[in-house]
Rosetta silent file (secondary structure, phi, psi, omega in degrees, C-alpha in Angstrom):
SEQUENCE: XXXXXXXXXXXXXXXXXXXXXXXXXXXXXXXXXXXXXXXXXXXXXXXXXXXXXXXXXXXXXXXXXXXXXXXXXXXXXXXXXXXXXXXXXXXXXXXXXXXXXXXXXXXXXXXXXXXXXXXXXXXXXXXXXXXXXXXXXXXXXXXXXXXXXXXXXXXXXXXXXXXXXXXXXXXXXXXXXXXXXXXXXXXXXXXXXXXXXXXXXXXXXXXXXXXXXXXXXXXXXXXXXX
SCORE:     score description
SCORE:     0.000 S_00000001
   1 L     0.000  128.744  172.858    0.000    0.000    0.000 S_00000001
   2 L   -89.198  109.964  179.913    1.137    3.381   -0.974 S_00000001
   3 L   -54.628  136.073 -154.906    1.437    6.545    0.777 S_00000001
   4 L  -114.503  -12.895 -163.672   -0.121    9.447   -1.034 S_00000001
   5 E  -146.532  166.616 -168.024    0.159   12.113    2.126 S_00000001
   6 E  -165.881  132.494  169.991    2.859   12.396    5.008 S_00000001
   7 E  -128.677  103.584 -176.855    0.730   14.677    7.785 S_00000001
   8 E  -111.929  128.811  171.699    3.424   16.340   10.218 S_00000001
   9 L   -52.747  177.608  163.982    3.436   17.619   13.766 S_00000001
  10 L  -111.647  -76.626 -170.491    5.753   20.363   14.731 S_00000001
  11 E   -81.845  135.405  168.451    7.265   20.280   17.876 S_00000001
  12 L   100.491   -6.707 -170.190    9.345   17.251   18.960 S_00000001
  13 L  -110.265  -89.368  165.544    8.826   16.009   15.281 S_00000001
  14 L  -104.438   17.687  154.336   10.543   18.459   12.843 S_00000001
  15 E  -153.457  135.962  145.118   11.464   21.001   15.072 S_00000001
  16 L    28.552   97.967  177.741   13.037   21.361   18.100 S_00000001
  17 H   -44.305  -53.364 -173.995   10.784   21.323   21.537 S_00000001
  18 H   -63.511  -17.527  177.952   13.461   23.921   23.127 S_00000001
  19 H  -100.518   -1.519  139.865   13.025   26.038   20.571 S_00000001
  20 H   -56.734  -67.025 -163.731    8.863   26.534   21.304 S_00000001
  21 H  -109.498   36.357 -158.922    9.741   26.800   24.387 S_00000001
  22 L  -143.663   15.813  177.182   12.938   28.782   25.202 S_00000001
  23 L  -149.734  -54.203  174.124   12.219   30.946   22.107 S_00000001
  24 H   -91.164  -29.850  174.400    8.541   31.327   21.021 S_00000001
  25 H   -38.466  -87.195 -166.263    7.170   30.934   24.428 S_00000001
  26 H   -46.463  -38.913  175.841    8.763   33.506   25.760 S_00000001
  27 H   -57.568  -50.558 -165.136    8.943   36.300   23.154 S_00000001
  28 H   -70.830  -33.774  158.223    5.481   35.670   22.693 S_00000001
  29 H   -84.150    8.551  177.027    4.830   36.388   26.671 S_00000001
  30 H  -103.749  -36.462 -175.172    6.992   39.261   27.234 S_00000001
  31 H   -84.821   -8.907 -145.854    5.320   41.111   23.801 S_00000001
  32 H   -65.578  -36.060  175.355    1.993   39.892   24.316 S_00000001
  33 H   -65.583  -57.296 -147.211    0.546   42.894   26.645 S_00000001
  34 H   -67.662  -42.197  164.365    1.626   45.555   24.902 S_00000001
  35 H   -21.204  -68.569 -157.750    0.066   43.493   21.317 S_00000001
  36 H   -76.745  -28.338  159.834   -3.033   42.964   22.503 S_00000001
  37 H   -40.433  -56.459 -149.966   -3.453   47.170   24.355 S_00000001
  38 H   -75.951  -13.005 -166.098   -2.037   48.347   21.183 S_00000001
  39 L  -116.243    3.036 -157.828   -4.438   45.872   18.768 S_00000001
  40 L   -83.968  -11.948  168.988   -7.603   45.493   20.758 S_00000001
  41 L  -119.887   48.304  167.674   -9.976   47.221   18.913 S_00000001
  42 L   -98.300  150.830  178.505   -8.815   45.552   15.106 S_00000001
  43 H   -46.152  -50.174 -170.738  -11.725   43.332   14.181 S_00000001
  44 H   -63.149  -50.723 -131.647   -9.624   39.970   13.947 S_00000001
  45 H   -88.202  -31.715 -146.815   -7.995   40.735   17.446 S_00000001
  46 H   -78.619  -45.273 -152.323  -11.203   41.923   18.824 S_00000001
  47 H   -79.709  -20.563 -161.884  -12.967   38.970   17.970 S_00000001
  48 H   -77.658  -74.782  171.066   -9.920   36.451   19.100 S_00000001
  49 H   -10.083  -43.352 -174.235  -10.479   38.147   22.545 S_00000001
  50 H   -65.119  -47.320 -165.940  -13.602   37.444   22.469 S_00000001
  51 H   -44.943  -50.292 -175.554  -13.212   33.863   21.703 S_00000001
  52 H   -61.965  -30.767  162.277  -10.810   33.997   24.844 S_00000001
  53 H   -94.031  -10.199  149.130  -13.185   35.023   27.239 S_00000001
  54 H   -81.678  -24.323  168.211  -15.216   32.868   26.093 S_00000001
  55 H   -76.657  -13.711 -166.876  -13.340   29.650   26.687 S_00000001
  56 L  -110.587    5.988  148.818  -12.183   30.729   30.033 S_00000001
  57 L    89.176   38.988 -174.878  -16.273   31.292   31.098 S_00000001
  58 L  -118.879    8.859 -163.251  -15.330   35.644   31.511 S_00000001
  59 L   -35.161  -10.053 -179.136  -17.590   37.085   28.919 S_00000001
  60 L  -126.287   56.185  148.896  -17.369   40.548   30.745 S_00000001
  61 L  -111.249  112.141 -169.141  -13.879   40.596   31.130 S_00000001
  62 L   -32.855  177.903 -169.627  -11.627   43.917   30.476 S_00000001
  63 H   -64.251  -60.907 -178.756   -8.685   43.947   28.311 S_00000001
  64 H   -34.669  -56.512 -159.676   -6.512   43.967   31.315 S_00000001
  65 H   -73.676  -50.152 -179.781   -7.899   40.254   32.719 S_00000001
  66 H   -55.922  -18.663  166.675   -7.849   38.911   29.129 S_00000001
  67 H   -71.604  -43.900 -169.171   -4.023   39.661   29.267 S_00000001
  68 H   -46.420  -80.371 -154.258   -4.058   37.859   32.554 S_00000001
  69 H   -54.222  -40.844  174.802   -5.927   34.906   31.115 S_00000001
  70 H   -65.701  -48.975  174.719   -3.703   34.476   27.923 S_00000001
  71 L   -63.385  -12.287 -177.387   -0.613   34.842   30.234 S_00000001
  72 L  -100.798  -24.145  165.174   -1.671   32.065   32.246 S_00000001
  73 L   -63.083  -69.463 -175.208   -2.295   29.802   29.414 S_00000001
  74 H   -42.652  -39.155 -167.507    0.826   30.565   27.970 S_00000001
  75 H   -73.630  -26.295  177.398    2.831   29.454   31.661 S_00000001
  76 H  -119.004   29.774  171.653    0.734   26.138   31.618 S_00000001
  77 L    36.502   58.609 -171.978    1.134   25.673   27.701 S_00000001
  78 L  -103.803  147.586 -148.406   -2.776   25.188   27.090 S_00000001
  79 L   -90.677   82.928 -173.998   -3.592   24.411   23.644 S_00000001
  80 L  -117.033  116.259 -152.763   -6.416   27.281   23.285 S_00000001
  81 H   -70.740  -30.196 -171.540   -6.984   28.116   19.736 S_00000001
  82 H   -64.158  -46.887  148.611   -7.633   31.808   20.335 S_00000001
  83 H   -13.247  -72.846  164.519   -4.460   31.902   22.258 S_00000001
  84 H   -83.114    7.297  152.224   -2.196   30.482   19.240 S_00000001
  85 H   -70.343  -37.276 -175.703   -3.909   32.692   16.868 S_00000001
  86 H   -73.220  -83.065  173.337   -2.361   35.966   19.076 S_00000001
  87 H     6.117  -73.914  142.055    0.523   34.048   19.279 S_00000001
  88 H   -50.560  -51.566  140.308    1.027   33.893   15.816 S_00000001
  89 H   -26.909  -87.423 -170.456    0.322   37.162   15.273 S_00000001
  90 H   -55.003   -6.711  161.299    2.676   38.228   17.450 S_00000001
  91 H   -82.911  -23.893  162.274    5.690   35.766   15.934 S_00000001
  92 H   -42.269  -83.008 -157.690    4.890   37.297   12.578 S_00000001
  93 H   -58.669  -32.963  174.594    6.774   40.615   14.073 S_00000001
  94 H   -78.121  -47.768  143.655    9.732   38.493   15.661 S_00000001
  95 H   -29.291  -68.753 -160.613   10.155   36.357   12.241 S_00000001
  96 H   -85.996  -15.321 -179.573   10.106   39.243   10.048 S_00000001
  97 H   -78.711  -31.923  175.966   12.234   41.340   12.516 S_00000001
  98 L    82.438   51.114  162.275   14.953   38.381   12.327 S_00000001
  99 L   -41.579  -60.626 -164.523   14.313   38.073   16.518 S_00000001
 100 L  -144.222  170.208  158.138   14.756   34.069   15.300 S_00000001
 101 L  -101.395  161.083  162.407   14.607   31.715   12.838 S_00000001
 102 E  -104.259  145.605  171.388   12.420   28.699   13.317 S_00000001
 103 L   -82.982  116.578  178.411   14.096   25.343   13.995 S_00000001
 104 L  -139.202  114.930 -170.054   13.847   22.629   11.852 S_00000001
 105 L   -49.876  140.814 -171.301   16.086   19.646   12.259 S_00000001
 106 H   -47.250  -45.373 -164.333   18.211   19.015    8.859 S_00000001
 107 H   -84.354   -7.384  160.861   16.903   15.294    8.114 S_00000001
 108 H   -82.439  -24.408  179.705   13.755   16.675    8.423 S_00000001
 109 H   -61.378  -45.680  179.028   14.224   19.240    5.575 S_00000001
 110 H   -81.222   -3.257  169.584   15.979   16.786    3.447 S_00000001
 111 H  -108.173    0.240  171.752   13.492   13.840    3.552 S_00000001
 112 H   -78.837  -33.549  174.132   10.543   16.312    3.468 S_00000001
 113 H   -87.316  -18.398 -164.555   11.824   17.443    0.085 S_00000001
 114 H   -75.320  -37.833  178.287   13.069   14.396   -1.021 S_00000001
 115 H   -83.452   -1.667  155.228    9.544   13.087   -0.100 S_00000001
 116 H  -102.778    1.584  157.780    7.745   15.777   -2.026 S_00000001
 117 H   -88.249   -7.643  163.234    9.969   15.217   -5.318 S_00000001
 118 L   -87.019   -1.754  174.121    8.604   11.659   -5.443 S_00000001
 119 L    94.319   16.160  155.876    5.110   13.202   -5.503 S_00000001
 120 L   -83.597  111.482 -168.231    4.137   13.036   -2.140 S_00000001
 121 L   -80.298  156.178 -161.516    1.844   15.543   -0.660 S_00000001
 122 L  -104.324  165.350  155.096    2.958   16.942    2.454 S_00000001
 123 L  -174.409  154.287  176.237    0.784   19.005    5.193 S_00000001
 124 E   -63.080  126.837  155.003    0.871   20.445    8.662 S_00000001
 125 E  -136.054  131.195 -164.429   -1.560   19.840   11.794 S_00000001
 126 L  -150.071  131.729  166.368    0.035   21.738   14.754 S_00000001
 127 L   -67.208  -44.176  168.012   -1.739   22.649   17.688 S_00000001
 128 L   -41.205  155.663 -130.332   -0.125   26.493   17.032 S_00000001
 129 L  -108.668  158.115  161.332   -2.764   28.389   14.607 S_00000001
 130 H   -49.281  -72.609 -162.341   -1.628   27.837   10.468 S_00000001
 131 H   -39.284  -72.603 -174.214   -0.467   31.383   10.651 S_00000001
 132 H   -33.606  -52.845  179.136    2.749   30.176   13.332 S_00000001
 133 H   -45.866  -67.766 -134.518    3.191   26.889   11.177 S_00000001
 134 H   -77.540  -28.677  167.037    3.545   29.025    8.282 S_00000001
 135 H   -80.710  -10.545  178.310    5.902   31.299    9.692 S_00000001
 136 H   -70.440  -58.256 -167.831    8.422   28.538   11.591 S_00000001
 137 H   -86.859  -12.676 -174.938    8.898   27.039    7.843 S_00000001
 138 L   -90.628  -19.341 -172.840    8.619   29.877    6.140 S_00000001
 139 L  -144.460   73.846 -172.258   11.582   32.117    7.968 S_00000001
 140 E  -115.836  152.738  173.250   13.207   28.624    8.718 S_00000001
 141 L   -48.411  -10.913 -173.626   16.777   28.055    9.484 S_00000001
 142 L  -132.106   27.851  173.849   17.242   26.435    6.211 S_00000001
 143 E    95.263 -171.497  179.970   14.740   29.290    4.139 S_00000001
 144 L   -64.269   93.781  171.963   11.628   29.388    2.993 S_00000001
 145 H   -95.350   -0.554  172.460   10.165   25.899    3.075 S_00000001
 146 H   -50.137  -26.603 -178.999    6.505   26.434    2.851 S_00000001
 147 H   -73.638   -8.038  150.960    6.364   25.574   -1.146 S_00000001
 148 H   -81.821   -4.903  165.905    6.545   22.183    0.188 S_00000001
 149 L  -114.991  165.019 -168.531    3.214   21.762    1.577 S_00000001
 150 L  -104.596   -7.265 -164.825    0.101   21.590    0.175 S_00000001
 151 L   177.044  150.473  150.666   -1.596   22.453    2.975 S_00000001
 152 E  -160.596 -171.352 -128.268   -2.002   22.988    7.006 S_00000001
 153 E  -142.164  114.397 -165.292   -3.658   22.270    9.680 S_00000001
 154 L  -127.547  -95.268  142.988   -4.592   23.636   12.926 S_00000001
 155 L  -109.088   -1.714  160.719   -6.983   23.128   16.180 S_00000001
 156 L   -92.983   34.372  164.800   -9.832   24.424   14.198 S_00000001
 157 L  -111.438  -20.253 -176.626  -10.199   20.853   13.033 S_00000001
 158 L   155.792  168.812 -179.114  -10.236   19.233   15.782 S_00000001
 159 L   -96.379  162.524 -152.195   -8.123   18.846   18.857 S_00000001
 160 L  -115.975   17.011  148.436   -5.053   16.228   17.983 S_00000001
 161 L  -108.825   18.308  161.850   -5.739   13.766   20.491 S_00000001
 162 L  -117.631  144.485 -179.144   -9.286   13.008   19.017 S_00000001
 163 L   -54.192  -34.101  168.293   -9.553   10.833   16.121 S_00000001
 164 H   -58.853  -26.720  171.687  -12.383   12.669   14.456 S_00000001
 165 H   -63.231  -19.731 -161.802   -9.980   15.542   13.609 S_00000001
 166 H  -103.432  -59.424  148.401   -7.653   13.222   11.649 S_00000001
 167 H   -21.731  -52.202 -163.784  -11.173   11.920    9.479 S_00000001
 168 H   -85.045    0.132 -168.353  -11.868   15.510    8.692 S_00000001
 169 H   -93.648  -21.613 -177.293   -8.317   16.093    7.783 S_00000001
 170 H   -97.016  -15.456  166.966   -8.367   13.370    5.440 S_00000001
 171 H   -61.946  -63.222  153.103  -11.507   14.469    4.364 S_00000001
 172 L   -30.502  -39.078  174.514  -10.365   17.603    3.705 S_00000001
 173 L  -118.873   11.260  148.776   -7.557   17.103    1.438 S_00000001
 174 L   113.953   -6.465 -168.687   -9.136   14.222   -0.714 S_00000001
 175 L  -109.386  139.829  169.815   -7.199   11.065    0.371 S_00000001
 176 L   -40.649  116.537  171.695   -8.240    7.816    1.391 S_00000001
 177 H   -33.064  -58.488 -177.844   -7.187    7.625    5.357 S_00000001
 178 H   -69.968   14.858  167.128   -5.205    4.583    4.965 S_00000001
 179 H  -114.351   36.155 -158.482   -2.924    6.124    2.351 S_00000001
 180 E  -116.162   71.446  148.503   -2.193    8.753    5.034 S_00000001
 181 E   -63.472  136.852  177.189    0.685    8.910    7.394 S_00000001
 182 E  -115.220  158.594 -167.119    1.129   10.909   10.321 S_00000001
 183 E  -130.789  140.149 -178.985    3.982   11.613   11.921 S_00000001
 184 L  -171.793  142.912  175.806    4.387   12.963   15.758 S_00000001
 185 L   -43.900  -42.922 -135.589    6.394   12.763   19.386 S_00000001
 186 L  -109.064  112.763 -161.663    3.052   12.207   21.338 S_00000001
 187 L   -71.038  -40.285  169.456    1.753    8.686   21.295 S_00000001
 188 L   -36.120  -85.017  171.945   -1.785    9.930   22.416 S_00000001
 189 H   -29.942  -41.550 -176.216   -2.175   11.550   18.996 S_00000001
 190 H   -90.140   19.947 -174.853   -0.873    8.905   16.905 S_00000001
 191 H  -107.391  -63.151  172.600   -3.221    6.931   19.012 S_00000001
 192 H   -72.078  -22.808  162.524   -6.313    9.004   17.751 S_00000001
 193 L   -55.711  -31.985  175.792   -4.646    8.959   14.207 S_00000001
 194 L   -86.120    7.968 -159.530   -4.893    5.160   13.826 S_00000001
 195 L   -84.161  -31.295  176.402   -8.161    5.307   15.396 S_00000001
 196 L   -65.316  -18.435  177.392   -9.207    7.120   12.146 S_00000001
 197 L   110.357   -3.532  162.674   -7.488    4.787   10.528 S_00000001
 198 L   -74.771  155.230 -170.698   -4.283    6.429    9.335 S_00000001
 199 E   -85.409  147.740 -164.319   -0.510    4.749    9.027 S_00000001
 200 E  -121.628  139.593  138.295    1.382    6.054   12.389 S_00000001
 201 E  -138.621  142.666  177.320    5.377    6.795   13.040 S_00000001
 202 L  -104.549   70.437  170.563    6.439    8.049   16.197 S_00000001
 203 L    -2.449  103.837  178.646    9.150   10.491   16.382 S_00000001
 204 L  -133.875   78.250 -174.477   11.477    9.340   19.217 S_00000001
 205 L   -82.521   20.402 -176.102   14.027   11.834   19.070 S_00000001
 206 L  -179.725 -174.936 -139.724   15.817   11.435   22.948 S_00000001
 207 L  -124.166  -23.167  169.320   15.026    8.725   25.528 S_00000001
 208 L   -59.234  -18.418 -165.557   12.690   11.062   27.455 S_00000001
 209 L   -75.552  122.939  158.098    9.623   10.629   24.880 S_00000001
 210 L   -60.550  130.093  166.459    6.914    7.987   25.631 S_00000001
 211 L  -122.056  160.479 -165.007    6.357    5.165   23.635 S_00000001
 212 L  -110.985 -155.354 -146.904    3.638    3.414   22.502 S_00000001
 213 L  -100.003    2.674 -151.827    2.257    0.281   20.392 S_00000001
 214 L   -84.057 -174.942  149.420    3.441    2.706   16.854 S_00000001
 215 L   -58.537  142.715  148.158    6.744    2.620   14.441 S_00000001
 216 L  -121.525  155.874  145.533    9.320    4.350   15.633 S_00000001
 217 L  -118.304  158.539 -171.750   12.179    6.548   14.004 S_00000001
 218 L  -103.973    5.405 -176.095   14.612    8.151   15.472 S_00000001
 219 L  -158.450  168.219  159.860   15.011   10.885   12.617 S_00000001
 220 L   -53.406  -42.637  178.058   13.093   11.161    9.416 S_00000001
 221 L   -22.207  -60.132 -177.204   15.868    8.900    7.578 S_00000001
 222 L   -69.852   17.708  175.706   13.816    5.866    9.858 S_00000001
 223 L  -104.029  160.096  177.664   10.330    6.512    8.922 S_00000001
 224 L  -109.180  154.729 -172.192    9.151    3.950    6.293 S_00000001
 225 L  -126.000   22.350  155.881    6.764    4.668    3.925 S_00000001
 226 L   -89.529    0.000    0.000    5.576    0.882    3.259 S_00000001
């Protein structure tokens, strides 16, 4: 059976954990006040705000407490889509300033292209909003790599330990699940990825990662595509 799609995580998979969180974390909580004062009444912003007081059950809460609430997210890394939309936003200006680069380990860059010159389509699902994916590969240590995907993918598909999100993803880009691999650090995900019915490798890039019942590689070189 052949793979027609390769579906890739971000962090712990082709780039660097420490560099989320000893690089975008923080930049993204030290500018993050002054962002959201200085941006709070643009439509998109206004409305992400909203979203955010709505998940945290505040619907009357000032500007001030919605910085609170976003800063507190950030310190306990909670995967809140309004949250990694701001985020993103706000990595746009550290990207383009050349703050950073985003980190993407070498054998993944070379088997990601090597696996889109055999005609394999490629795509994203990251809990961080599409905008952030696009800018980590896009202002990447090794250039622009975004003309290799066809596509990405973010938590407004679903959350990435349930399996329905992985259906609509395959739904979404036309291919039959089971010619689908996904690839990711977190065995819980690649747990709801087979559930859907997709081919699973598990990134196990240091001895700290939990493993599961999946393939493993220990780089891209090791994932198989049979």
């Amino acid at each position: 059976m052949t793979v027609s799609a390769i579906v890739t995580d971000i962090e712990g998979t082709t780039s660097s954990i420490d560099f989320v969180h000893e690089v975008l974390f923080p930049y993204a909580r030290k500018h993050l006040p002054a962002f959201v004062r200085e941006a709070a009444a643009d439509e998109a912003v206004e409305k992400l705000l909203d979203d955010a007081r709505a998940e945290a059950g505040e619907e009357d809460a000032d500007v001030e407490r919605v910085i609170d609430i976003l800063l507190s997210w950030i310190d306990e890394d909670r995967k809140a889509t309004p949250l990694k939309s701001l985020q993103g936003r706000i990595w746009q200006h550290g990207y383009a300033s050349g703050a950073f680069t985003g980190h993407v380990y070498d054998d993944a860059v070379r088997n990601l292209r090597k696996w889109r010159d055999a005609g394999i389509d490629l795509y994203v699902y990251s809990s961080g909003s599409v905008t952030a994916q696009k800018l980590l590969f896009g202002y990447s240590d090794a250039g622009d790599l975004t003309p290799l995907f066809c596509g990405y993918f973010d938590t407004k598909v679903g959350h990435k330990r349930e399996s329905g999100s992985y259906s609509r993803i395959a739904e979404s880009i036309a291919v039959p699940v089971a010619d689908i691999l996904f690839l990711s650090d977190v065995v819980e995900e690649l747990d709801a990825a087979a559930t859907a019915g997709m081919r699973t490798c598990q990134l196990v890039r240091n001895d700290t990662v939990t493993t599961g019942t999946h393939r493993i590689a220990h780089d891209f070189y090791g994932v198989m595509l049979d």
